[in-house]
N, C-alpha and C positions, 0 to 999 in steps of 0.2 A: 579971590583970595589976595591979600596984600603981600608984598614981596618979603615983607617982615616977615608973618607968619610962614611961610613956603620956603623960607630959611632957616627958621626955626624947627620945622619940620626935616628940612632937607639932612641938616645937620645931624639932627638923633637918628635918620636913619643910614646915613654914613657909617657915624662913630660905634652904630650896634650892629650892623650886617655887611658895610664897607660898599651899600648900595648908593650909589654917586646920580641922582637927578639932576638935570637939566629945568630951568623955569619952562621948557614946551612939556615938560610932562607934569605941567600942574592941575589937568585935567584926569593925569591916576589920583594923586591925593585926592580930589574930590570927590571921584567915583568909588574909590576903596574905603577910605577913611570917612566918609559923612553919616552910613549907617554906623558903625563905632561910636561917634559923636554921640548920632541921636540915641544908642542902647544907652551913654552914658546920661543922657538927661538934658544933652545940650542939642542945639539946633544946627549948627554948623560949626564947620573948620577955624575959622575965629574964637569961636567959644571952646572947642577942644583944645584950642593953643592955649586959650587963657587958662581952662582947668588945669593943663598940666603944668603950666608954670607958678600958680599957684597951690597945687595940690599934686606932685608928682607920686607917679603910681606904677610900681613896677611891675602889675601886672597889665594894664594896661599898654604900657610902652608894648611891652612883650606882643601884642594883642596887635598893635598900629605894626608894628616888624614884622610877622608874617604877614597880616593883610598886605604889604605892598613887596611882599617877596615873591617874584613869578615863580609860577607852578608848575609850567607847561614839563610832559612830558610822554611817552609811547614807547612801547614796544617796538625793537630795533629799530629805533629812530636814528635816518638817514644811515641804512643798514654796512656801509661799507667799513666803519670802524670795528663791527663785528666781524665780517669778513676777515680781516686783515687781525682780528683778534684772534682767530682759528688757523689762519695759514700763515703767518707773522710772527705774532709775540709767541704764542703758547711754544713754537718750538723753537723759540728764542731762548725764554724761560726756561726747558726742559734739560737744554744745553748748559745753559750756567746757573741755576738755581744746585747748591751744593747738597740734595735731597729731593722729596718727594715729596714736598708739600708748597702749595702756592699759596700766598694770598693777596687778596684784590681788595681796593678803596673804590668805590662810586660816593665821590664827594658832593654835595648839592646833589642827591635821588630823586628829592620830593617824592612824588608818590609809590616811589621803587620799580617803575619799569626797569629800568636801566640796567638795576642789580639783576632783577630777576630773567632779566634774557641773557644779562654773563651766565649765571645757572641754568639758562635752556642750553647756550651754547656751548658750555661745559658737558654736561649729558646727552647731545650730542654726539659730542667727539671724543667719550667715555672711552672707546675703543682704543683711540690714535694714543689715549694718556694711562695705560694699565700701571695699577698702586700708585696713582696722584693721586692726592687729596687735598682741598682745597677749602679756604676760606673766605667767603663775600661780606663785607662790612660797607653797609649802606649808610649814606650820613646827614641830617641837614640841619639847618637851626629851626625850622617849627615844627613846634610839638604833635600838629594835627597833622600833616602830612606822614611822619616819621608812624603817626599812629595808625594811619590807612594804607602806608606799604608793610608793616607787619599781619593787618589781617591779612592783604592778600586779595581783595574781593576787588570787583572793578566793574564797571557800569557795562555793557554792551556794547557802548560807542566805546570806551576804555580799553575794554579789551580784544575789540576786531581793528582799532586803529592799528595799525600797520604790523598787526601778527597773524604769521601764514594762517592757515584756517588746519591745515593738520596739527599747526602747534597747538591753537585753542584746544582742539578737542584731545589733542594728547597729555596735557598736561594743564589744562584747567577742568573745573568739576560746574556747572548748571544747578544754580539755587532757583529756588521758586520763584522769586522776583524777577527773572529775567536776567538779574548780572550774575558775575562768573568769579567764582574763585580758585584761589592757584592749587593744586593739588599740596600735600607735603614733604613729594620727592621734591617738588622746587625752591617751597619756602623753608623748608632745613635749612637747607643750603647756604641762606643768609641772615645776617645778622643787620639789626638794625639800631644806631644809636643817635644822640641829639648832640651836634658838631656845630661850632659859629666855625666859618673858617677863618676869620681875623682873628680867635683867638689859639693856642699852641695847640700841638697835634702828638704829643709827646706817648698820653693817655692809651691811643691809638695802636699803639706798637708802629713796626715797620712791616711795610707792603713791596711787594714783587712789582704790581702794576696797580698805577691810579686815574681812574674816569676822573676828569673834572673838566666836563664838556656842559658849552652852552653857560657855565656861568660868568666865568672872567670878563664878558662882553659887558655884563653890568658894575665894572668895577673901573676906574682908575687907572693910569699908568703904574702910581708910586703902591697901590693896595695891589696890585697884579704882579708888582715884583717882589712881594711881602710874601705872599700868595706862594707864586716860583721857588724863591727860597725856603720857607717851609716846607713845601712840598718835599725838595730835594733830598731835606734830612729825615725823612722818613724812609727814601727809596734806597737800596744798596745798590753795588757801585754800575748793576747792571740793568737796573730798576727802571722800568718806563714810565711815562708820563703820557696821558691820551689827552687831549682838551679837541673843541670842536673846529670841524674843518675849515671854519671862515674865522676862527680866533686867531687873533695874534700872541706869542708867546712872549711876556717881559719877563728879560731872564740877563739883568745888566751884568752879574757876576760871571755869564761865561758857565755856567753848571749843566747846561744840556746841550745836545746835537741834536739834530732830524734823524728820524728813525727811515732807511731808504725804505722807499715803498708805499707809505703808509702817510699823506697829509696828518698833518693834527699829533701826530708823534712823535717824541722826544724820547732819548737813553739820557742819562748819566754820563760824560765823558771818564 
């Protein structure tokens, strides 16, 4: 790939998902994007550069923006933010939320593990929270992911990665194929909608507590502090922030603290 084109590319997918490449990772674009190319009739990444600059295509673009948006994701993955979601925030929240109603953001879900173990650990600790009720709003920018954590089904490998084996069978259902779907005491529980997070969050409403773990790592310093600030004007004034335990938080205005106790967590000052 010529340094043109891999700039050319780098660029639209900055400016569309705030995803910041490096030229060592010109071997995703090749691997992600060269079936794309060839479904469109061309033979390689060269020739998909020239089609789109000659013939841009908004569905396409759309198309190249998830292909190279990671996906990864599991059931209480790297479990202690859960942990600490149970014995931590919720009676955090319980204390200063002025009612009985919480609601929660998993920003960047991709396939909705993430939302749907806040809803295992919610019903859960049903007991510890009598007349809570709560709202899960799961988010990402592509449409196909967004569409596969609504049904809820999940491959075998999907759904025994890192969930106890009493949860599977308590709260997921065995289709014929082999993979497993969520029951819909869990998928009520959340909602799911299609969110860029470079662009406002206003839409949204305001959240109690917000996942946005594992993504910031693929962004930028100045998009991470875009990122921070928005976030903050969703949260009220006691409203947490989660991101993942090896992220770093850019936060230039001074709008968060460390939450004690809890890596990866931030309050509202």
């Amino acid at each position: 790939m010529q340094p043109a084109d891999f700039n050319y590319l780098a660029d639209i997918l900055k400016k569309r998902s705030g995803l910041a490449l490096s030229e060592d990772k010109a071997y995703l674009i090749e691997s992600r994007l060269t079936p794309i190319a060839r479904a469109q009739g061309v033979h390689d990444i060269p020739q998909l550069c020239a089609l789109l600059r000659t013939k841009p295509n908004e569905a396409l673009l759309v198309e190249i923006t998830e292909a190279m948006t990671t996906n990864e994701s599991s059931f209480y993955r790297d479990i202690k933010p859960y942990e600490a979601l149970r014995n931590v925030v919720f009676p955090l929240m319980m204390e200063k939320i002025p009612g009985k109603m919480m609601r929660i953001w998993s920003a960047a879900c991709s396939t909705g593990q993430e939302p749907y173990t806040i809803a295992m650990c919610i019903k859960e600790d049903a007991a510890k929270m009598p007349g809570w009720r709560f709202e899960i709003v799961g988010t990402d920018l592509a449409k196909k992911v967004v569409d596969k954590a609504q049904a809820g089904i999940y491959s075998q490998f999907e759904a025994q990665r890192g969930l106890p084996i009493q949860m599977l069978v308590k709260y997921f259902s065995a289709l014929p194929d082999t993979s497993w779907q969520l029951k819909d005491i869990i998928r009520s529980m959340v909602q799911f909608k299609l969110q860029n997070l470079l662009e406002e969050y206003g839409a949204l409403g305001k959240f109690d507590i917000v996942f946005c773990r594992n993504v910031l790592i693929y962004f930028d310093d100045p998009i991470k502090a875009r990122i921070t600030e928005k976030m903050a004007r969703v949260l009220p004034p006691y409203g947490v922030l989660i991101i993942g335990s090896t992220e770093s938080l850019v936060d230039p205005t001074g709008k968060f603290e460390a939450l004690e106790g809890f890596r990866g967590a931030y309050k509202l000052k």
